[in-house]
Each structure stands twice: as C-alpha cells, then as structure tokens.
C-alpha positions as CSV (number, residue, x, y, z in Angstrom):
1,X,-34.0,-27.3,-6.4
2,X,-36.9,-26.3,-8.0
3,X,-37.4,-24.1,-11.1
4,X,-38.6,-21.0,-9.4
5,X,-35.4,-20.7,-7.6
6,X,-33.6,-21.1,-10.2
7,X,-35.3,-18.7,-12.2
8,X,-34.2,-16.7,-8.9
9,X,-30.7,-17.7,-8.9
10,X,-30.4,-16.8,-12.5
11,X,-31.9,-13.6,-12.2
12,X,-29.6,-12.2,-9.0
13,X,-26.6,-13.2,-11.9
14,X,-28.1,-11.0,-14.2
15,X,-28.8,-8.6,-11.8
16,X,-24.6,-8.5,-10.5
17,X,-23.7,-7.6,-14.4
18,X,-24.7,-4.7,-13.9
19,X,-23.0,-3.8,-10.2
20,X,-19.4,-3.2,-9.7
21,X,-17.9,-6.3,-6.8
22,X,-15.3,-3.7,-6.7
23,X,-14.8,0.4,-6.3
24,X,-17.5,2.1,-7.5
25,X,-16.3,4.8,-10.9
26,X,-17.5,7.5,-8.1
27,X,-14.8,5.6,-5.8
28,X,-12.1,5.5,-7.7
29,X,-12.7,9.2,-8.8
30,X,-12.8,10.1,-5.4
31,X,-9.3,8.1,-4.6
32,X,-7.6,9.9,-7.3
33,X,-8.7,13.3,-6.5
34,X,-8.0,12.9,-3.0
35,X,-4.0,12.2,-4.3
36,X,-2.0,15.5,-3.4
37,X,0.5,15.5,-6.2
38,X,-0.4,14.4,-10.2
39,X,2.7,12.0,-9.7
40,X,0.8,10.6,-6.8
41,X,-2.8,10.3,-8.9
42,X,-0.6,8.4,-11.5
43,X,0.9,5.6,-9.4
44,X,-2.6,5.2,-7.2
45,X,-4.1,4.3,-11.1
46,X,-1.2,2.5,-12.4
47,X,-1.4,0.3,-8.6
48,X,-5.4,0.0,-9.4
49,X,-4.8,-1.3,-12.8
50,X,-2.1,-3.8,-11.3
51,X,-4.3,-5.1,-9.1
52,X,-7.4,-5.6,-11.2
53,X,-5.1,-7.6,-14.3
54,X,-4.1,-9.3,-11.7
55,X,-7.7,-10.4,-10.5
56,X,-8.6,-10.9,-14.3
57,X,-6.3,-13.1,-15.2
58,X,-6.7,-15.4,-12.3
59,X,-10.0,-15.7,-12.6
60,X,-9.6,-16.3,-16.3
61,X,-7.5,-19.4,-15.2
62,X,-10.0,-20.9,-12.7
63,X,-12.9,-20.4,-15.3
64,X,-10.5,-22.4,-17.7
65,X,-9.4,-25.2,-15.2
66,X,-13.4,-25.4,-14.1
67,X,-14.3,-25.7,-17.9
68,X,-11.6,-28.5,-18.6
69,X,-13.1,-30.3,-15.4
70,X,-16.3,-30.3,-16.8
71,X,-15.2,-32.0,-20.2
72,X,-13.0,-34.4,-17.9
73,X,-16.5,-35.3,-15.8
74,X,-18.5,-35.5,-19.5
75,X,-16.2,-37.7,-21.1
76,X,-16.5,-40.2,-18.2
77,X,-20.0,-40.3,-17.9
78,X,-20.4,-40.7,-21.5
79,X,-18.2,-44.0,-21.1
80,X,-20.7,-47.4,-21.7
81,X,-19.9,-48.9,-18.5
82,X,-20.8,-45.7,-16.6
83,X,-25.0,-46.9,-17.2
84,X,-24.3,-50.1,-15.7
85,X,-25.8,-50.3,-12.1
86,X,-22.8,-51.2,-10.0
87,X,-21.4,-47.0,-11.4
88,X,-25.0,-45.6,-10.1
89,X,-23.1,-43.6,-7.2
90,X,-20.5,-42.8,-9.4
91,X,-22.5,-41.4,-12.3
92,X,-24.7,-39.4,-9.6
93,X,-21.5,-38.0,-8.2
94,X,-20.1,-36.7,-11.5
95,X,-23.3,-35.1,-12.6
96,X,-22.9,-32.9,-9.1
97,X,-19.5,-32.5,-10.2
98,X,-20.3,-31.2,-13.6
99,X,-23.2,-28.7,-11.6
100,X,-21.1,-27.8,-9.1
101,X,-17.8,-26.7,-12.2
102,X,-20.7,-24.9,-14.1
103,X,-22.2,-23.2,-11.1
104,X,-17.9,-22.1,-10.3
105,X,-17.3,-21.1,-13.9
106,X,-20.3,-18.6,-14.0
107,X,-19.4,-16.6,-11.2
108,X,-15.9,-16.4,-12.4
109,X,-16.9,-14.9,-15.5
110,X,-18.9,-12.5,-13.6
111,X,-15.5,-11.7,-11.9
112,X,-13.8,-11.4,-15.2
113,X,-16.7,-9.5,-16.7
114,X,-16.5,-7.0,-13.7
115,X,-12.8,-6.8,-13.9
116,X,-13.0,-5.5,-17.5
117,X,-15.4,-3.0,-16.7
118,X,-12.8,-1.0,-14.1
119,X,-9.9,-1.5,-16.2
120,X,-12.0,0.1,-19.0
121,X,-12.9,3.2,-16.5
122,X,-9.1,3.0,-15.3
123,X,-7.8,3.3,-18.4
124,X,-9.7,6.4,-19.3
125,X,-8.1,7.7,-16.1
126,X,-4.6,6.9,-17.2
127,X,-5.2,8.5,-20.7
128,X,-6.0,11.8,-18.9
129,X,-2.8,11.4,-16.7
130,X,1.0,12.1,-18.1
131,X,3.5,9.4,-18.2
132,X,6.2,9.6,-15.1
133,X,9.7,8.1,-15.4
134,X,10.9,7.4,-11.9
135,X,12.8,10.1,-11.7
136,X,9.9,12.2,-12.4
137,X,8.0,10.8,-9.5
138,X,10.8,11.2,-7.2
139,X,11.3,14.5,-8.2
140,X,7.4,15.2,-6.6
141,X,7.6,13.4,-3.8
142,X,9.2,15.9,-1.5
143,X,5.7,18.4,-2.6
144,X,3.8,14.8,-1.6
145,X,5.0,14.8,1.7
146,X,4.9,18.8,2.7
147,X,1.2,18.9,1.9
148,X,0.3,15.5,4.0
149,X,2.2,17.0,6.6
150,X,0.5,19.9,6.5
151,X,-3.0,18.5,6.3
152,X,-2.4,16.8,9.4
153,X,-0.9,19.3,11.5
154,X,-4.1,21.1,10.7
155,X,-6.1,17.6,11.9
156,X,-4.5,17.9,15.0
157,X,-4.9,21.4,15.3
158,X,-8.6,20.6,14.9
159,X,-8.2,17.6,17.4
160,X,-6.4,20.1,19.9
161,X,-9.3,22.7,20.3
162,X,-12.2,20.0,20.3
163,X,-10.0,18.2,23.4
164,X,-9.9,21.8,25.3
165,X,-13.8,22.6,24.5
166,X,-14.5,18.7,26.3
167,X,-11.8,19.5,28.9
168,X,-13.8,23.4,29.6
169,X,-17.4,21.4,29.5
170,X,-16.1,18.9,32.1
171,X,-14.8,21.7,34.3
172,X,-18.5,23.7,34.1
173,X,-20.3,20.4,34.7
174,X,-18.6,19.7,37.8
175,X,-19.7,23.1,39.0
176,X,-23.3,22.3,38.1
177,X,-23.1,18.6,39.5
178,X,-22.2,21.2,42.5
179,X,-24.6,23.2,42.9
180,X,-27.3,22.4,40.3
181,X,-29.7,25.3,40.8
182,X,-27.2,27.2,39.3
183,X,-28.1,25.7,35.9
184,X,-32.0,25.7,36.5
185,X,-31.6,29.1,37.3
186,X,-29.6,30.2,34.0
187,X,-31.5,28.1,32.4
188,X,-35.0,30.1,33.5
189,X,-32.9,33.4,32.6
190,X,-32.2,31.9,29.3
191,X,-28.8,33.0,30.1
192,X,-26.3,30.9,27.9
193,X,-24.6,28.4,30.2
194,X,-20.8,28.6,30.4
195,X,-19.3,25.9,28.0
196,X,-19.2,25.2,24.3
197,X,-20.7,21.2,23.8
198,X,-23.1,19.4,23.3
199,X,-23.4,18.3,27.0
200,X,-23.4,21.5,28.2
201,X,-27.0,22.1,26.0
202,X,-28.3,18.9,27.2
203,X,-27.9,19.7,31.1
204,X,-29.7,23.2,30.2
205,X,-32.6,21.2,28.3
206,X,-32.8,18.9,31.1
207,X,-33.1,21.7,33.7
208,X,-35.8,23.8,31.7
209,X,-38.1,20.4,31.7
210,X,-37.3,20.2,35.4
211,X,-35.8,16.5,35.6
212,X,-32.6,15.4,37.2
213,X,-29.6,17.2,35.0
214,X,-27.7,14.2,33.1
215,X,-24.6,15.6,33.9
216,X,-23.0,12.8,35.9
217,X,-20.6,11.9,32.8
C-alpha cells in the first residue's frame, strides 16, 4: 500500500475516537426515559453497563493475545537463521503476521477506548438513580406492567380507528369506481368528498386535473 492510504487509513482511526460504535449519550438517554418505572430505568442501566464490561474486557484480552503474538513473530524473525535464503518465505510470512496483529490490536483498542467512554456516561446515569434490592424492584413491577398495558391498549385503540377510516375510504371509492362523475362533480363543487384518507384526496385531485381517478386500489 502506498503512503497516501495510509495516511488515509490512519486518519479514518482518528476520526472513529471521536464517534460512539455503540448508542449514542442521546440514545441511551432516550432508553432510560422511555422506562415507565425508576426500578425499570435502574435495571435497563445496570443491563447497559453489563453488557459494555463485558465488551471491554474481551477486547482487552484479544488486544493482549494479538500483542503477545506479535512479540512471538519478533522474536523469530530476529533468530540468525531466519536471514538465510532457504527462510525467505518464512520471514515474508511473519512480517504479514506481525502487520496483520498490529493492524487487529489497533482496532481493539478503539473498541476498548469506546467502551470506556459509555461506561463513563453510564455511570453518571447510575449515580443519579437509587440503589434497588430485589425486593424493591419487585415491589414496582406490578406499576411496570399496568402502565405498558395501558399504553398499548391506547396503540390499539389508535390502530382500531385508522382500520375503520381505511375500511369507510374503501367503501366511498367503490362508489366512485361506480359512478365516477360523481367525484368530478364534487370535486368542481369543491364539496368535500365523503371519506377521511389520504386516497380519498388523491381521487378528488385526480378528478379536478381531469385524468383517470387512481382509485382502482
């Protein structure tokens, strides 16, 4: 490769210190406030904060194995009989070896690097939170489970009227795939044309520009 790309490769490294691999903070923050219960906020942190240690640490332990693999691949090509002709191949393949480890390591310690940085934001998140016993977390869970309950019944409430608005639209489009003067002529009147969607605005668009109403589904 040569040195401009390099210089490239280097500077998109620099460039990912400085951008989270994971959540962003305005992530996160949005992930705990959306929690229904403080017990609830707590464990989604204290799960976070699993997960990233756990990311950490094995990445710390590739980096480590990657930088004891490229002593092992120095210490045999600094051997005397590694300059002698019949080891060319061999000596060619360690020094890919020893590119390839270094190339590994320094994308594991951005890993590490960026680990760090959301356990740092994480904790500042826990120290704003009370500590719960498991009892105490039990104790909320009931209040947990009302309010998701409740939230969706009101998604399907929701749900429910935009399925009887499509199900009224369909019924007033068939009567206009009917008799489709009906809509040119409401349409010249500027009279509002029965139905609530979007369909139902598009066939009375259609019908003001005089083309063929697109009301055929």
């Amino acid at each position: 490769m040569n040195n401009e790309f390099d210089a490239f490769v280097d500077d998109i490294n620099r460039r990912s210190m400085e951008i989270p691999f994971g959540n962003s903070r305005f992530q996160e923050k949005l992930h705990c406030d959306d929690k229904l219960t403080p017990a609830r906020e707590y464990r989604h942190i204290i799960l976070q904060c699993k997960r990233e240690i756990n990311k950490l640490k094995h990445n710390q332990f590739k980096r480590q194995r990657k930088l004891i693999e490229i002593r092992q691949a120095e210490e045999k090509l600094s051997k005397w009989y590694m300059k002698l002709p019949a080891f060319k191949y061999k000596r060619e393949a360690l020094l890919i070896d020893i590119a390839e480890f270094e190339f590994d390591s320094a994308d594991l310690q951005s890993l590490v690097r960026d680990s760090i940085e959301s356990l740092k934001n994480l904790k500042t998140d826990l120290d704003n939170c009370r500590e719960y016993t498991r009892e105490e977390f039990e104790a909320e869970e009931e209040l947990h489970f009302r309010k998701k309950f409740a939230n969706e019944i009101e998604g399907f409430k929701g749900a429910a009227l935009l399925l009887k608005a499509m199900d009224h639209d369909s019924k007033q489009l068939e009567k206009y795939k009917e008799n489709p003067a009906l809509l040119l002529e409401e349409a010249k009147s500027e009279k509002q044309p029965e139905g609530s969607g979007d369909i139902i605005a598009m066939a009375k668009y259609s019908a003001m520009l005089k083309l063929p109403p697109q009301i055929n589904g």
